[in-house]
PyMOL Python script that loads the backbone (N, CA, C, O; Angstrom):
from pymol import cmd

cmd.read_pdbstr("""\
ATOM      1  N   UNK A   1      60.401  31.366  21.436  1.00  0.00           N
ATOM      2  CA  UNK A   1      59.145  31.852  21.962  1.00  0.00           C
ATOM      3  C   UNK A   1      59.290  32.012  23.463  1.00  0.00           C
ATOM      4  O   UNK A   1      60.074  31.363  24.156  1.00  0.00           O
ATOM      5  N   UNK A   2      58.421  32.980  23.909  1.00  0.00           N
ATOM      6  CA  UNK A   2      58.783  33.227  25.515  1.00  0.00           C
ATOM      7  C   UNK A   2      59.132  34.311  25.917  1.00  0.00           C
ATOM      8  O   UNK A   2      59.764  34.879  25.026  1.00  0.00           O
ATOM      9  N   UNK A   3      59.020  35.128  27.139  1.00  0.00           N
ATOM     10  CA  UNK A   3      59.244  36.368  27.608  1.00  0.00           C
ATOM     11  C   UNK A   3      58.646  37.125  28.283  1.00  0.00           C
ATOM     12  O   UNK A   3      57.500  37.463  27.985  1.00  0.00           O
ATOM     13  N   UNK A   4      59.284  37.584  29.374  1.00  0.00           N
ATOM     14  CA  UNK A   4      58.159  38.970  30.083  1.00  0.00           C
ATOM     15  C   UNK A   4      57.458  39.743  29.387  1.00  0.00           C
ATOM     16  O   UNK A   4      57.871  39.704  28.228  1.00  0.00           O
ATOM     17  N   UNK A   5      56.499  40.516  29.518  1.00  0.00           N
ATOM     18  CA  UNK A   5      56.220  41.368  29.386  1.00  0.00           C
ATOM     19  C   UNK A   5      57.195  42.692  29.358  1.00  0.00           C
ATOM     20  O   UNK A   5      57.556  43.382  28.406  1.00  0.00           O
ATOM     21  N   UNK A   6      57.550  42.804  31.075  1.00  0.00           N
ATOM     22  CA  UNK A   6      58.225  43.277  31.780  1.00  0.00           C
ATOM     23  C   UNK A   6      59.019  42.971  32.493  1.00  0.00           C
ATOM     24  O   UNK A   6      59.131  41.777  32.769  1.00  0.00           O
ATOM     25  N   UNK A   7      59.818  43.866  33.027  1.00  0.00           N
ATOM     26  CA  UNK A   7      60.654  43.155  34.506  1.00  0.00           C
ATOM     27  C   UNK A   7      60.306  43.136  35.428  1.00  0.00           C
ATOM     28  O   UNK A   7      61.104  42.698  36.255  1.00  0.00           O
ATOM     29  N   UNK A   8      58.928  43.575  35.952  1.00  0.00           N
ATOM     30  CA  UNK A   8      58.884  43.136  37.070  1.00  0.00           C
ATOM     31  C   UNK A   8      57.507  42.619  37.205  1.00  0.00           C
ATOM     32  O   UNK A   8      56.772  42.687  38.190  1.00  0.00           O
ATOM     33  N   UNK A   9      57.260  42.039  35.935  1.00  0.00           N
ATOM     34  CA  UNK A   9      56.026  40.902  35.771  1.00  0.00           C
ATOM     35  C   UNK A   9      56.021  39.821  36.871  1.00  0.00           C
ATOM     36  O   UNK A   9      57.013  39.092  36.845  1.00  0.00           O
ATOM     37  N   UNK A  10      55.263  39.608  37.671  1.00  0.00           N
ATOM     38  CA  UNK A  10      55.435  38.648  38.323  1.00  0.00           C
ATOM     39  C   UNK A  10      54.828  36.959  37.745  1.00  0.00           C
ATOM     40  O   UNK A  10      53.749  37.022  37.157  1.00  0.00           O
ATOM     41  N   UNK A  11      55.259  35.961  37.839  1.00  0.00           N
ATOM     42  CA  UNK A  11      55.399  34.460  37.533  1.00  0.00           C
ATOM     43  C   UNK A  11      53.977  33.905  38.207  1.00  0.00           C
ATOM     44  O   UNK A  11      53.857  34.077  39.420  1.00  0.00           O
ATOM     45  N   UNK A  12      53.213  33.442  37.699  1.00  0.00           N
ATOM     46  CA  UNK A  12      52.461  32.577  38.733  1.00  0.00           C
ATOM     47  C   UNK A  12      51.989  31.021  38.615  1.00  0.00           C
ATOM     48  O   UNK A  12      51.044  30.367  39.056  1.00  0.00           O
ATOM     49  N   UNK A  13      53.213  30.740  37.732  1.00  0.00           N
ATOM     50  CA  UNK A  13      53.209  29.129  37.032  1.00  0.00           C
ATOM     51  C   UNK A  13      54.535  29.102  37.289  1.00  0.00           C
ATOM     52  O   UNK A  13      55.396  29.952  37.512  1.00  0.00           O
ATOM     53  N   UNK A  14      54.476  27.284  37.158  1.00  0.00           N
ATOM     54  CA  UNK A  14      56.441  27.311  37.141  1.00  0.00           C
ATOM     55  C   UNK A  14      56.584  26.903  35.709  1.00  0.00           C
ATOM     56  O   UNK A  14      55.998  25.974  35.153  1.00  0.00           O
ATOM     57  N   UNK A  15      57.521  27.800  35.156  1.00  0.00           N
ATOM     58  CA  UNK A  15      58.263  28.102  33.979  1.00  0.00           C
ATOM     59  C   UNK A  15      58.072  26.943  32.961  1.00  0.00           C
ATOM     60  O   UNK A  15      58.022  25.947  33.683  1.00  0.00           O
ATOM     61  N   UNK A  16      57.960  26.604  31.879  1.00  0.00           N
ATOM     62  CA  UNK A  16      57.819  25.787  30.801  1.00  0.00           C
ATOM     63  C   UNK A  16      58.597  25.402  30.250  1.00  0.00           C
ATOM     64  O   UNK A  16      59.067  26.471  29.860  1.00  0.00           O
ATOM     65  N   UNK A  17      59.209  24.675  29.835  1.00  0.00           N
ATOM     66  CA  UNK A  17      60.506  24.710  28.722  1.00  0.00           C
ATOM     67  C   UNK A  17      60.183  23.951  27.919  1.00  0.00           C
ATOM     68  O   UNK A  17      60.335  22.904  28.548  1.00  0.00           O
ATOM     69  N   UNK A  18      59.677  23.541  26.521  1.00  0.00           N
ATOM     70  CA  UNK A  18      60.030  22.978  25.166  1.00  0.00           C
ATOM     71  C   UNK A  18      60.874  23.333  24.371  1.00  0.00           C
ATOM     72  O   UNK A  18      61.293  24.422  23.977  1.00  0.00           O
ATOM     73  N   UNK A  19      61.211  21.688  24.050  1.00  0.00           N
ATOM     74  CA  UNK A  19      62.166  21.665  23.051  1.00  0.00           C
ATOM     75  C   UNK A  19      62.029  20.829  22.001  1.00  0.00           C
ATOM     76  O   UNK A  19      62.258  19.620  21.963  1.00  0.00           O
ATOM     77  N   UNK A  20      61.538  21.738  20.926  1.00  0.00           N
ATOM     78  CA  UNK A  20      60.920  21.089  19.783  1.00  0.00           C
ATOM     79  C   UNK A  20      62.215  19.936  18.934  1.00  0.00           C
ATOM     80  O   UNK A  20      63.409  20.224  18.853  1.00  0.00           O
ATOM     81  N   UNK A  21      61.729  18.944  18.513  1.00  0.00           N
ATOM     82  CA  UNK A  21      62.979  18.060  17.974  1.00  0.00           C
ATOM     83  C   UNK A  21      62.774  18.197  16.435  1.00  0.00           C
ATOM     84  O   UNK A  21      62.464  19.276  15.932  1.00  0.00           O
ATOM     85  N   UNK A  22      63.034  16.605  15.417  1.00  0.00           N
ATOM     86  CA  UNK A  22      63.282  16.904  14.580  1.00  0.00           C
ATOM     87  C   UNK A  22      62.468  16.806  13.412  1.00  0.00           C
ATOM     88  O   UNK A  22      61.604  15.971  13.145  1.00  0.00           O
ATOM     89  N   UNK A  23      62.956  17.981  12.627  1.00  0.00           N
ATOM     90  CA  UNK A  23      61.749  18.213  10.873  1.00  0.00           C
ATOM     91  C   UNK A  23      60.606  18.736  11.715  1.00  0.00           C
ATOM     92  O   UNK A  23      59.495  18.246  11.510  1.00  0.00           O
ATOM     93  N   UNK A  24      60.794  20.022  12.983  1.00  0.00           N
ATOM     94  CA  UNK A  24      59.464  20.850  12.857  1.00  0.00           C
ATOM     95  C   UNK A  24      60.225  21.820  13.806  1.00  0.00           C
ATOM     96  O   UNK A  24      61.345  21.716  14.305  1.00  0.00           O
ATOM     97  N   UNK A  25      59.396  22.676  13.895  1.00  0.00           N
ATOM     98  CA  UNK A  25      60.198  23.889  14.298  1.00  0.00           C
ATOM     99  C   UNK A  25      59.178  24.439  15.907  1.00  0.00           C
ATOM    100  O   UNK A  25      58.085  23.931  16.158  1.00  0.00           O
ATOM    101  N   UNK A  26      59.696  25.302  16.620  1.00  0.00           N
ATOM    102  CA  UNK A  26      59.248  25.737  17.975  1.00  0.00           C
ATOM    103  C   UNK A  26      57.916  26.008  17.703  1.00  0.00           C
ATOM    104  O   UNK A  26      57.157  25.221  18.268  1.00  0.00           O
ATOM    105  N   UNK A  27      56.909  27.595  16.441  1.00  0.00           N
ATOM    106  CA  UNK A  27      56.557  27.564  16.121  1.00  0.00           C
ATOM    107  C   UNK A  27      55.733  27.701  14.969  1.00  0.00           C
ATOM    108  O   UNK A  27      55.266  28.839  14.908  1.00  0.00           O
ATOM    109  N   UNK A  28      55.413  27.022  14.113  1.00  0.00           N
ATOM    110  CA  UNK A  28      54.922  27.489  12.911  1.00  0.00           C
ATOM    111  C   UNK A  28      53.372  27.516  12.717  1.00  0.00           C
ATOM    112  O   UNK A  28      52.503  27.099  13.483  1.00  0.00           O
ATOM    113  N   UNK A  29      53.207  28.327  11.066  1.00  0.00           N
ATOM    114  CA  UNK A  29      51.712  27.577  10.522  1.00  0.00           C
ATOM    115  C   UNK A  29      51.941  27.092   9.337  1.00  0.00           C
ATOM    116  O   UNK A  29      51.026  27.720   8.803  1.00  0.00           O
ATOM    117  N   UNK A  30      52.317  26.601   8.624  1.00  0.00           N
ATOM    118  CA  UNK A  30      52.404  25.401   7.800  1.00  0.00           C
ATOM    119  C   UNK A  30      51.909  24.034   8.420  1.00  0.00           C
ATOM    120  O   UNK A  30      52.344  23.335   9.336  1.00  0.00           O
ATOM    121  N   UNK A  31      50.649  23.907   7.423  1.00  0.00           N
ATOM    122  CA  UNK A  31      50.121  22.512   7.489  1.00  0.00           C
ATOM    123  C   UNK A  31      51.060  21.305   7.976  1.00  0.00           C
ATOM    124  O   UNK A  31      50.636  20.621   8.907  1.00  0.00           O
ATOM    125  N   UNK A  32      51.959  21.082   7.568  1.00  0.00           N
ATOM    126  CA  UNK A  32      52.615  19.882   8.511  1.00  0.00           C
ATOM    127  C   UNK A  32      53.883  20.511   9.203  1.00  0.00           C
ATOM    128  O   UNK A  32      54.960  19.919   9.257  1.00  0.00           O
ATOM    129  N   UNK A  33      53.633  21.908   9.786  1.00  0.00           N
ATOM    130  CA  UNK A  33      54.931  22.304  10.566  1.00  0.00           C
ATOM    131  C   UNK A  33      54.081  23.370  11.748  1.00  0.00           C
ATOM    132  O   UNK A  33      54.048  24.600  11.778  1.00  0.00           O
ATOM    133  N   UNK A  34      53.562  22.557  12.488  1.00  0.00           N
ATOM    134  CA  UNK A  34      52.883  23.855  13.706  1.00  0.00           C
ATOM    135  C   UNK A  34      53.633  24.049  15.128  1.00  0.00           C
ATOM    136  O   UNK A  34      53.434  24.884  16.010  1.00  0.00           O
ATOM    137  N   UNK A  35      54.620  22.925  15.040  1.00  0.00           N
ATOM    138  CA  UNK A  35      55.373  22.908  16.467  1.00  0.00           C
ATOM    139  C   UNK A  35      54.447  22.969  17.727  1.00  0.00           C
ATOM    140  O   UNK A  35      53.612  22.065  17.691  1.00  0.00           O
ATOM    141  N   UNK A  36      54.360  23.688  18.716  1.00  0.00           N
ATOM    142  CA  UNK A  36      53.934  23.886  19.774  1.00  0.00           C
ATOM    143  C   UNK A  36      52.793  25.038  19.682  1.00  0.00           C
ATOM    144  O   UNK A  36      52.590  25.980  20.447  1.00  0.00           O
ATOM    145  N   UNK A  37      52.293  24.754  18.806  1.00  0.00           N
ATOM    146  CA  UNK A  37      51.437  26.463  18.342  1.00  0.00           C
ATOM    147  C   UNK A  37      50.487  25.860  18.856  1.00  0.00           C
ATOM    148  O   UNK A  37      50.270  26.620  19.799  1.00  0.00           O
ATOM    149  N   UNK A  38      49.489  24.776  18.983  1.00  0.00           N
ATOM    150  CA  UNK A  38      48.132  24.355  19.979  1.00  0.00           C
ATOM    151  C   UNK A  38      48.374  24.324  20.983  1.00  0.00           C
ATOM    152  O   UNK A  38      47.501  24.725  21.753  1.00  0.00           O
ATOM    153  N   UNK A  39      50.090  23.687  21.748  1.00  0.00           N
ATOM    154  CA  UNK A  39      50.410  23.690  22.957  1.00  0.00           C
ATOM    155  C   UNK A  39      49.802  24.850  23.409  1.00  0.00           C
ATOM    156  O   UNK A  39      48.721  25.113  23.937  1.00  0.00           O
ATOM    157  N   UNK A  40      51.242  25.768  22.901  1.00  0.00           N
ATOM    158  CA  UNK A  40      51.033  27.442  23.612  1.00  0.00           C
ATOM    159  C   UNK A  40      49.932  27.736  23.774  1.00  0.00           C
ATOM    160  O   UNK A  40      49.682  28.215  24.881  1.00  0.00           O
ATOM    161  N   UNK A  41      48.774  27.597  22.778  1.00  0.00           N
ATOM    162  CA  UNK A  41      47.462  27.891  22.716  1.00  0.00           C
ATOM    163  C   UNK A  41      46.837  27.279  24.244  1.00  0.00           C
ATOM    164  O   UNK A  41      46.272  28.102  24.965  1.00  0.00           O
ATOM    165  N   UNK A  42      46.931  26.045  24.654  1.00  0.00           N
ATOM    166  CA  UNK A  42      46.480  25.075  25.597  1.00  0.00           C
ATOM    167  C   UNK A  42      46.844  25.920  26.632  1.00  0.00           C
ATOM    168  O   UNK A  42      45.925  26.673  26.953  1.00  0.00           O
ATOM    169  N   UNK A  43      47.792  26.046  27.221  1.00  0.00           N
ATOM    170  CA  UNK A  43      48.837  26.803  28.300  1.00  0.00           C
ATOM    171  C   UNK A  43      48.502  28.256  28.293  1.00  0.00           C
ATOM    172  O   UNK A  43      48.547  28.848  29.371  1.00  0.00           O
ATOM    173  N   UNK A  44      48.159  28.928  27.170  1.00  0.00           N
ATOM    174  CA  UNK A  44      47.461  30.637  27.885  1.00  0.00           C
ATOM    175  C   UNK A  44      46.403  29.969  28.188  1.00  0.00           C
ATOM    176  O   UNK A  44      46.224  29.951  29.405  1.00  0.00           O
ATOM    177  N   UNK A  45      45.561  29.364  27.542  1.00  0.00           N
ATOM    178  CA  UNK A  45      43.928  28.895  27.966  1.00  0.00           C
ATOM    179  C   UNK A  45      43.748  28.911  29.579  1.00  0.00           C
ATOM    180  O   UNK A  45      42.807  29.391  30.212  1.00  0.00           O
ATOM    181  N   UNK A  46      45.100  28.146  30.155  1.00  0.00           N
ATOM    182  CA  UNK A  46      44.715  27.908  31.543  1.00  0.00           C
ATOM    183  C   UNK A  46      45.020  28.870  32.332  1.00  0.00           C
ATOM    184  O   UNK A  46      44.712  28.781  33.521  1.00  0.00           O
ATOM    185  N   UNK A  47      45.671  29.965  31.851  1.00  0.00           N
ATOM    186  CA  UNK A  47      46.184  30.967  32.469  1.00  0.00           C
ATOM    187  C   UNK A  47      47.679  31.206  32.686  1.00  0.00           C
ATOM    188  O   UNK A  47      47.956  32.028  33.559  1.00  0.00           O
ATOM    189  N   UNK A  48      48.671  30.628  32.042  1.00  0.00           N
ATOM    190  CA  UNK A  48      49.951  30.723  31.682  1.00  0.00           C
ATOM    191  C   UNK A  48      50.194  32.358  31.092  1.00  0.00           C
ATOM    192  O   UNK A  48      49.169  32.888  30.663  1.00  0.00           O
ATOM    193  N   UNK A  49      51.257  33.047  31.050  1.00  0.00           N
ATOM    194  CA  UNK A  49      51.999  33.859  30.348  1.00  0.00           C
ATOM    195  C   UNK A  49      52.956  33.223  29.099  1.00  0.00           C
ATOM    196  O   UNK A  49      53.463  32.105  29.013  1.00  0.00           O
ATOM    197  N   UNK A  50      53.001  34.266  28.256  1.00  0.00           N
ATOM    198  CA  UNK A  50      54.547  33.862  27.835  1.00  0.00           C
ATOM    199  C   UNK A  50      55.701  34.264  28.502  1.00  0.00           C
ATOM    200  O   UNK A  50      56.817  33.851  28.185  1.00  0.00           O
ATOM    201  N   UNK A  51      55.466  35.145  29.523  1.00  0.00           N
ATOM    202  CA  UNK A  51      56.941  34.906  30.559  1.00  0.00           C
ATOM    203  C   UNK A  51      56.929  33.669  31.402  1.00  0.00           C
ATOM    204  O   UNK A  51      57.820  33.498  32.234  1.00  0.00           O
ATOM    205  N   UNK A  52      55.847  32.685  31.212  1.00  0.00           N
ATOM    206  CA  UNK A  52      55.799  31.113  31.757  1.00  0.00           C
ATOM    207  C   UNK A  52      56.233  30.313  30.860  1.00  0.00           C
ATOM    208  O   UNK A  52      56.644  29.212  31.223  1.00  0.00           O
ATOM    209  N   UNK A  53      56.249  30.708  29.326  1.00  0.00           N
ATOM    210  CA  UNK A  53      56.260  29.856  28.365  1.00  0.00           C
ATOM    211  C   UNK A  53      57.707  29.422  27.662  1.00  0.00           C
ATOM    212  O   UNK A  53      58.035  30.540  27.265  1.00  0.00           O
ATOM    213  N   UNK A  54      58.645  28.662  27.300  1.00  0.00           N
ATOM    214  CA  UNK A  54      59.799  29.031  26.931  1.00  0.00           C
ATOM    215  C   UNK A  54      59.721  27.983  25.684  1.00  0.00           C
ATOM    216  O   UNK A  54      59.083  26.948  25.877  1.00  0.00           O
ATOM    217  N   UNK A  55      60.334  28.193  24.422  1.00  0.00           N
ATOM    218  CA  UNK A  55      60.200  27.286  23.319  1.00  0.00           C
ATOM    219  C   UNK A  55      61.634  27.652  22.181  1.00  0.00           C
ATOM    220  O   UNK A  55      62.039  28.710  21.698  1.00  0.00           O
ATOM    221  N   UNK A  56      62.007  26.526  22.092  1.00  0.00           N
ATOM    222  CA  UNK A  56      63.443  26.438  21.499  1.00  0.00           C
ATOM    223  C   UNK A  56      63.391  24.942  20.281  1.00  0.00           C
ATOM    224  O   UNK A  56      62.966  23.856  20.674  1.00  0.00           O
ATOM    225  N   UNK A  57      63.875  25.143  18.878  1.00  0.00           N
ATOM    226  CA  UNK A  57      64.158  24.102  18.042  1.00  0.00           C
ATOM    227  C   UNK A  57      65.591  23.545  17.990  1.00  0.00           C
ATOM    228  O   UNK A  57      66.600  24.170  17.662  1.00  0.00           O
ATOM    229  N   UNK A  58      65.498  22.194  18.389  1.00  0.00           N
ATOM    230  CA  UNK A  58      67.538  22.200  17.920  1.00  0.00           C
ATOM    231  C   UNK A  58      67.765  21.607  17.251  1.00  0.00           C
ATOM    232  O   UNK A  58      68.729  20.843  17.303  1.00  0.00           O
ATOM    233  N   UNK A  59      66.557  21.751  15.848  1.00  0.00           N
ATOM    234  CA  UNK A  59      67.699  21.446  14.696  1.00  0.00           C
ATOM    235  C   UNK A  59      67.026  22.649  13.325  1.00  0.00           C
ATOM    236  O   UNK A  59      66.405  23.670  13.623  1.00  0.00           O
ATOM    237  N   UNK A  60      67.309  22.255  11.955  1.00  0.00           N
ATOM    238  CA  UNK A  60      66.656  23.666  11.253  1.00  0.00           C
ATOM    239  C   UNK A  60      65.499  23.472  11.059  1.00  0.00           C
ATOM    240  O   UNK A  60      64.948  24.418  10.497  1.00  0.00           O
ATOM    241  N   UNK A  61      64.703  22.409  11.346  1.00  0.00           N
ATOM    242  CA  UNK A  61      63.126  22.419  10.962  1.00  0.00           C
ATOM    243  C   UNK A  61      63.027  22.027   9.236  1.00  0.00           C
ATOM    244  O   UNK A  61      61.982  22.173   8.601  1.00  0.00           O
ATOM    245  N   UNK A  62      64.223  21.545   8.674  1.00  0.00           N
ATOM    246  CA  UNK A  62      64.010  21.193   7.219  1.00  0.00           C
ATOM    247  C   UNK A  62      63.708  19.934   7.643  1.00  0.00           C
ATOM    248  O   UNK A  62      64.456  19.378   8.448  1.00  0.00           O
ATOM    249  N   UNK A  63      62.179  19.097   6.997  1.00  0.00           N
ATOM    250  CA  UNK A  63      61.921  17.922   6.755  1.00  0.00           C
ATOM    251  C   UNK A  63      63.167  16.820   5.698  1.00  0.00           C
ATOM    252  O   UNK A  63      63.309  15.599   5.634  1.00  0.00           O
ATOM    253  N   UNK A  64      63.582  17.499   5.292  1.00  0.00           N
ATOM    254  CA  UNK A  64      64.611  16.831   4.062  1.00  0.00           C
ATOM    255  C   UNK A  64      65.988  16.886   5.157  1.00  0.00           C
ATOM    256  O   UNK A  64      65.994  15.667   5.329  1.00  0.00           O
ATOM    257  N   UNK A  65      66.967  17.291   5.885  1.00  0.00           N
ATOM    258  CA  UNK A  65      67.520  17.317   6.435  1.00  0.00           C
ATOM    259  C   UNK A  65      67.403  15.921   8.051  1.00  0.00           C
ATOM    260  O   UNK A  65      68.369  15.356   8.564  1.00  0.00           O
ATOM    261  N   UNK A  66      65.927  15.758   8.441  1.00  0.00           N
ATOM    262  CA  UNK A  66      65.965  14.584   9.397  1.00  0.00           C
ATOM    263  C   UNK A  66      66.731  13.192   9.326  1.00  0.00           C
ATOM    264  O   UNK A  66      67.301  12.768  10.331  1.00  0.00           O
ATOM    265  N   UNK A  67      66.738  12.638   8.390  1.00  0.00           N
ATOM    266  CA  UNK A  67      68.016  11.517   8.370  1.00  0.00           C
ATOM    267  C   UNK A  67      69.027  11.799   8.705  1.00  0.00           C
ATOM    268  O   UNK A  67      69.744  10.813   8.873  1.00  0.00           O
ATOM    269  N   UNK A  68      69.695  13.144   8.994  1.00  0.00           N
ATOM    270  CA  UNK A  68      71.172  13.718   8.817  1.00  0.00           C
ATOM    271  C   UNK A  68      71.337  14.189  10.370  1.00  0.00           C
ATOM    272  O   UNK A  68      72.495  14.428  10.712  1.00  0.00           O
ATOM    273  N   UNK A  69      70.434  14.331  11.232  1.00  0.00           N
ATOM    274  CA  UNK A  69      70.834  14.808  12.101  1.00  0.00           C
ATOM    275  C   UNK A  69      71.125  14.258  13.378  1.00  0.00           C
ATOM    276  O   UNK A  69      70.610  13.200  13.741  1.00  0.00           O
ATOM    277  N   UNK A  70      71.750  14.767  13.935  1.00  0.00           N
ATOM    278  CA  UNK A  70      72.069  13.414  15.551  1.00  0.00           C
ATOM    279  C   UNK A  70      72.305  14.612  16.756  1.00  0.00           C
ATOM    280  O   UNK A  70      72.871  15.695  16.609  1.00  0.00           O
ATOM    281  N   UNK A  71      71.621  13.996  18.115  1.00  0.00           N
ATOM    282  CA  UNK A  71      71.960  14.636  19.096  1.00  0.00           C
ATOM    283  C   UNK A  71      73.196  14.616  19.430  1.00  0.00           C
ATOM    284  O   UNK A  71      73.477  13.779  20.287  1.00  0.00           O
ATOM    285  N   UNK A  72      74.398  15.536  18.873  1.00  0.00           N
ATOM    286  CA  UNK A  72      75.461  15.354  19.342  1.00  0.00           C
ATOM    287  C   UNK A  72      76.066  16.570  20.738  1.00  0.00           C
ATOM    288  O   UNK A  72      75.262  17.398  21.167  1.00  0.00           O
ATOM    289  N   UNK A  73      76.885  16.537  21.059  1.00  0.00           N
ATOM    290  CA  UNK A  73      77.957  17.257  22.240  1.00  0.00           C
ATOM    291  C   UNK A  73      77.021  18.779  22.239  1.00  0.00           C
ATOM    292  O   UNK A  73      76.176  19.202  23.028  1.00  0.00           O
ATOM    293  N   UNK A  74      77.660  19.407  20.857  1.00  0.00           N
ATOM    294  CA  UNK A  74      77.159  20.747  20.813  1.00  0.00           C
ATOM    295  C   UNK A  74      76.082  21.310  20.851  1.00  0.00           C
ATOM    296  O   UNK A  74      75.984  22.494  21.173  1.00  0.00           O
ATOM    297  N   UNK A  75      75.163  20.632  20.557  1.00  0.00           N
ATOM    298  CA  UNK A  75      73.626  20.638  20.746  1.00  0.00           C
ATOM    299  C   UNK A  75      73.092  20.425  21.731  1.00  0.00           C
ATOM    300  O   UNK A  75      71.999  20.886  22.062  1.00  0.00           O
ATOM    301  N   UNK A  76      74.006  19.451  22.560  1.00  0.00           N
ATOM    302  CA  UNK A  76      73.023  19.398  23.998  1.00  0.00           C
ATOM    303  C   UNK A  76      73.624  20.312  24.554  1.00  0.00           C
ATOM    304  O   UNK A  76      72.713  21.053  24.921  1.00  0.00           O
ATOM    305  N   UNK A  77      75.082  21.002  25.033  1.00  0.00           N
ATOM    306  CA  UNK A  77      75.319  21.929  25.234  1.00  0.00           C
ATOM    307  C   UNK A  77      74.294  23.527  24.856  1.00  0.00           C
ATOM    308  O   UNK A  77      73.986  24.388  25.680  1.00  0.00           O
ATOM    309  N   UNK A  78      74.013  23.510  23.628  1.00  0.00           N
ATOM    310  CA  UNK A  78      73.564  24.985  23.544  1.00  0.00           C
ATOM    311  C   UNK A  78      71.900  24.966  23.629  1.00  0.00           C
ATOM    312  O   UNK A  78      71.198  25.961  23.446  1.00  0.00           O
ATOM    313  N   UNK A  79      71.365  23.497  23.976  1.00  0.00           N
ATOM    314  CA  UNK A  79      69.971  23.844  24.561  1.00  0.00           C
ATOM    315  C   UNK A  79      69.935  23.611  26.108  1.00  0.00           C
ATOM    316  O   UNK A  79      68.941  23.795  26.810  1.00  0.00           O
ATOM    317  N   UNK A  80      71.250  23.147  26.573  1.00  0.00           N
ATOM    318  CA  UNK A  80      71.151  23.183  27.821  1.00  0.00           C
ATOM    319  C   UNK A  80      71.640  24.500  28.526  1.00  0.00           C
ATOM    320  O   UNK A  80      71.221  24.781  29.648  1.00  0.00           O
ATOM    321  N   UNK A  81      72.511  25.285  27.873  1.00  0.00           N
ATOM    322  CA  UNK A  81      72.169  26.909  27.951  1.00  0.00           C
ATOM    323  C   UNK A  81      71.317  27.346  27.456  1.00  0.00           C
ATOM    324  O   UNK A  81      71.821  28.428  27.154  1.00  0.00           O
ATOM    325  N   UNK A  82      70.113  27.396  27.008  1.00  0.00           N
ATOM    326  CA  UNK A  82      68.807  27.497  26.802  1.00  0.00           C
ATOM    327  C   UNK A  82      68.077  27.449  27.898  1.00  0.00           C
ATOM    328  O   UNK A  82      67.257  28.327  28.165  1.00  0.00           O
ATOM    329  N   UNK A  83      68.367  26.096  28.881  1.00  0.00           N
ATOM    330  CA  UNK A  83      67.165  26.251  29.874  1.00  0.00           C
ATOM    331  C   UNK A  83      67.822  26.648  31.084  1.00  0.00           C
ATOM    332  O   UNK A  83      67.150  26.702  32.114  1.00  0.00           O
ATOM    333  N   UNK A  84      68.906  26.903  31.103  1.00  0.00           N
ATOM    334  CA  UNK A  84      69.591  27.385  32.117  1.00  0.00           C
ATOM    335  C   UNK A  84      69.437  29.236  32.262  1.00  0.00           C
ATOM    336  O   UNK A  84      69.303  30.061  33.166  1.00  0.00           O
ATOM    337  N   UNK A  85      69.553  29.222  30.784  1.00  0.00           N
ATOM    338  CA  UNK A  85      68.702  30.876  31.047  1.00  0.00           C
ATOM    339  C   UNK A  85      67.646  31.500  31.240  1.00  0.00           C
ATOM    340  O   UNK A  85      67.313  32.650  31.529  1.00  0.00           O
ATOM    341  N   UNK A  86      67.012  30.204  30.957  1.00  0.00           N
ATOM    342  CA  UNK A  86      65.457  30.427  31.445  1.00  0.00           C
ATOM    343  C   UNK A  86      65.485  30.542  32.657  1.00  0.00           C
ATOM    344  O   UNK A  86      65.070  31.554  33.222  1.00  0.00           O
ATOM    345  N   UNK A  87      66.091  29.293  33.412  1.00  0.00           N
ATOM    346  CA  UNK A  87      65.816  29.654  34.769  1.00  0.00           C
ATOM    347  C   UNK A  87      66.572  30.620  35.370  1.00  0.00           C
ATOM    348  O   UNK A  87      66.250  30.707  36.555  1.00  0.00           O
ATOM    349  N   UNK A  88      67.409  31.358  35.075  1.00  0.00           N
ATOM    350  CA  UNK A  88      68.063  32.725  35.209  1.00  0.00           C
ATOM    351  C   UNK A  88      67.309  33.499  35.591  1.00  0.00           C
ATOM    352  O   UNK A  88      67.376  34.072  36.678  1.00  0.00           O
ATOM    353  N   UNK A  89      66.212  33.683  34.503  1.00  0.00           N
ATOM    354  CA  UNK A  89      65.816  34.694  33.789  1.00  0.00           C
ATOM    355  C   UNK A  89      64.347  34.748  34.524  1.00  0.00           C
ATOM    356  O   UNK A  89      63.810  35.831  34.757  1.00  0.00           O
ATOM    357  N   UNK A  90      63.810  33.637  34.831  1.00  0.00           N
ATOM    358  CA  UNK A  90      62.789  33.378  35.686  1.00  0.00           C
ATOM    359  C   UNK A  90      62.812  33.175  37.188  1.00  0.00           C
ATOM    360  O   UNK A  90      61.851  33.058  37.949  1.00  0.00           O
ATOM    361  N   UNK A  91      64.130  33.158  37.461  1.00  0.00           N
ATOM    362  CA  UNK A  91      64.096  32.935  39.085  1.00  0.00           C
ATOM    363  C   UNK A  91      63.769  31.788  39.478  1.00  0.00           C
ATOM    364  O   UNK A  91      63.720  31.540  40.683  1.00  0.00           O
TER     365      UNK A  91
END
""", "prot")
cmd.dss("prot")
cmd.show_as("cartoon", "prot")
cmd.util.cbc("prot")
cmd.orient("prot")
């Protein structure tokens, strides 16, 4: 979730980053899977963009899969290029 409009949208928040963890996903609507979907909701309310907003899951969002999973090497690696492109990407 997340993104300009445009390119030459201008920013007038500093940038957001979530990172949804485990057995739910960035965002959904399934009754026990909404992720950040009231957040986001909260954050335009005040006047946020989604080129303010940035939202990433790092794992598959299967409830049956949470016992199995561990923050390992590769994962923090590829959400930490996640927010590194955000801030790229946001200046």
């Amino acid at each position: 979730y997340g993104g300009k409009t445009s390119a030459d949208e201008k920013l007038s928040h500093q940038p957001v980053v979530f990172l949804h963890g485990n057995s739910d996903v960035a965002v959904g609507e399934t009754y026990w899977q909404t992720g950040f979907t009231q957040t986001i909701e909260y954050f335009l309310e005040q006047g946020y963009t989604k080129g303010e907003l940035y939202i990433t899951t790092w794992g598959d969002g299967d409830k049956d899969n949470a016992s199995t999973r561990t923050h390992n090497y590769d994962t923090l690696i590829r959400l930490r290029k996640f927010i590194e492109a955000v801030m790229d990407y946001t200046g």
